[in-house]
C-alpha positions in Angstrom: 9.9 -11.1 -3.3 6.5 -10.4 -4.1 2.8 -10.4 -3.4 -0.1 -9.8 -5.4 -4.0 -9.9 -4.0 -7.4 -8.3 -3.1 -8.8 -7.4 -0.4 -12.2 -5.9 0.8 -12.1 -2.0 2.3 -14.3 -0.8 5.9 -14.4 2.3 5.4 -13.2 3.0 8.5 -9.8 4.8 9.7 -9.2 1.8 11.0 -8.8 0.0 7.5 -8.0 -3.9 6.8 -4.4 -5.7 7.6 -3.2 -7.2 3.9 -1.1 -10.0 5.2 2.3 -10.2 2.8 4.4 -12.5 4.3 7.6 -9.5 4.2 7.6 -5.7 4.7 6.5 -3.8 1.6 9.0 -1.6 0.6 6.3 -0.6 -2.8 3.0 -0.9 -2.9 0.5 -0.7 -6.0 -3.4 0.0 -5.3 -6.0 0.5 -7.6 -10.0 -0.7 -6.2 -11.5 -3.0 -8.8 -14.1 -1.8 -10.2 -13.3 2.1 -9.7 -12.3 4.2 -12.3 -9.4 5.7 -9.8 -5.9 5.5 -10.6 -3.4 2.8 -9.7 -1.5 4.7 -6.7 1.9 3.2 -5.5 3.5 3.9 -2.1 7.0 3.6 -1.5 8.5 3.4 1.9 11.0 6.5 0.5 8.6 8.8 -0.4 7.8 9.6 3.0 9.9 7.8 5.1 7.8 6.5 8.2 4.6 5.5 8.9 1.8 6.4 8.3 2.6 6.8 4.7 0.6 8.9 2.2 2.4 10.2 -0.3 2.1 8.5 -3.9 2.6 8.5 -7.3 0.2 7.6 -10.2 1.0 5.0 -11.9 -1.3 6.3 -14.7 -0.2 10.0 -15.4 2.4 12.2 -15.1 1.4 14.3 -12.1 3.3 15.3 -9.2 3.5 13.3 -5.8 0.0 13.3 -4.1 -1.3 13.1 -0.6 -4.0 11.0 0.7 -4.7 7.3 1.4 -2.7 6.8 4.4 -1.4 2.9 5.1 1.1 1.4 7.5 3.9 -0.4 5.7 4.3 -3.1 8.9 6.6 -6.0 9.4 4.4 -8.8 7.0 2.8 -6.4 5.3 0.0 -3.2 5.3 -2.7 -1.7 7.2 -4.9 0.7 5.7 -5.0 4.3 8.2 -8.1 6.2 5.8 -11.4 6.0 4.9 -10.4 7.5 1.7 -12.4 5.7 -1.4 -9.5 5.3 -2.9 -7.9 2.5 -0.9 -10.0 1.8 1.7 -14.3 2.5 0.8 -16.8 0.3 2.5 -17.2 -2.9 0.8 -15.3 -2.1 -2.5 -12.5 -4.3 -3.7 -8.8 -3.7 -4.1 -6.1 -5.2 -6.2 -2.6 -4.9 -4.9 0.8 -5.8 -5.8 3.9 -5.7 -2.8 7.4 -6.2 -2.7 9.6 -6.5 -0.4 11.8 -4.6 1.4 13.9 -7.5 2.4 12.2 -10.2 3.1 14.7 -11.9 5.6 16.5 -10.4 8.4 19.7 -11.9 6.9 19.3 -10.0 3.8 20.3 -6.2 5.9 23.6 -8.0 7.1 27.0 -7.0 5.2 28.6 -9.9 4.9 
């Protein structure tokens, strides 16, 4: 499952909820009109909340740090200021998907 959107950064630490519908398991950010890099989060590359490690989608560099966010039960929460995911009143484009997006799914059967 899947989810791709906008949605409008604070600025603040205590950044915008981006309603999914399923916990993220990936995560793709890139603000609109920036000249940043797409950044994708991963709920493996740190392994708990609040994740900021990332990868570029863009380059070849090593994991980065930076841009925290909550990957939460139906989706994100942004946990930076950083301009890169969160500035005040710039636009983001996202892509999520899911970790599992039913319970059922986790179940051996």
């Amino acid at each position: 499952y899947s989810h791709f959107g906008t949605y409008l950064g604070n600025g603040n630490t205590d950044g915008p909820f981006v309603y999914c519908g399923f916990k993220p398991a990936t995560i793709i950010i890139k603000e609109h009109d920036g000249s940043d890099k797409w950044r994708i989060y991963n709920n493996q590359q740190d392994g708990y909340n609040a994740t900021e490690k990332h990868l570029f989608l863009s380059t070849n560099e090593a994991t980065n740090t930076g841009g925290q966010i909550d990957m939460t039960a139906t989706g994100f929460k942004l946990r930076n200021n950083s301009t890169e995911v969160n500035g005040s009143a710039d636009n983001y484009v996202f892509a999520a998907w899911a970790e599992s997006p039913f319970p059922s799914n986790n179940r051996a059967e």
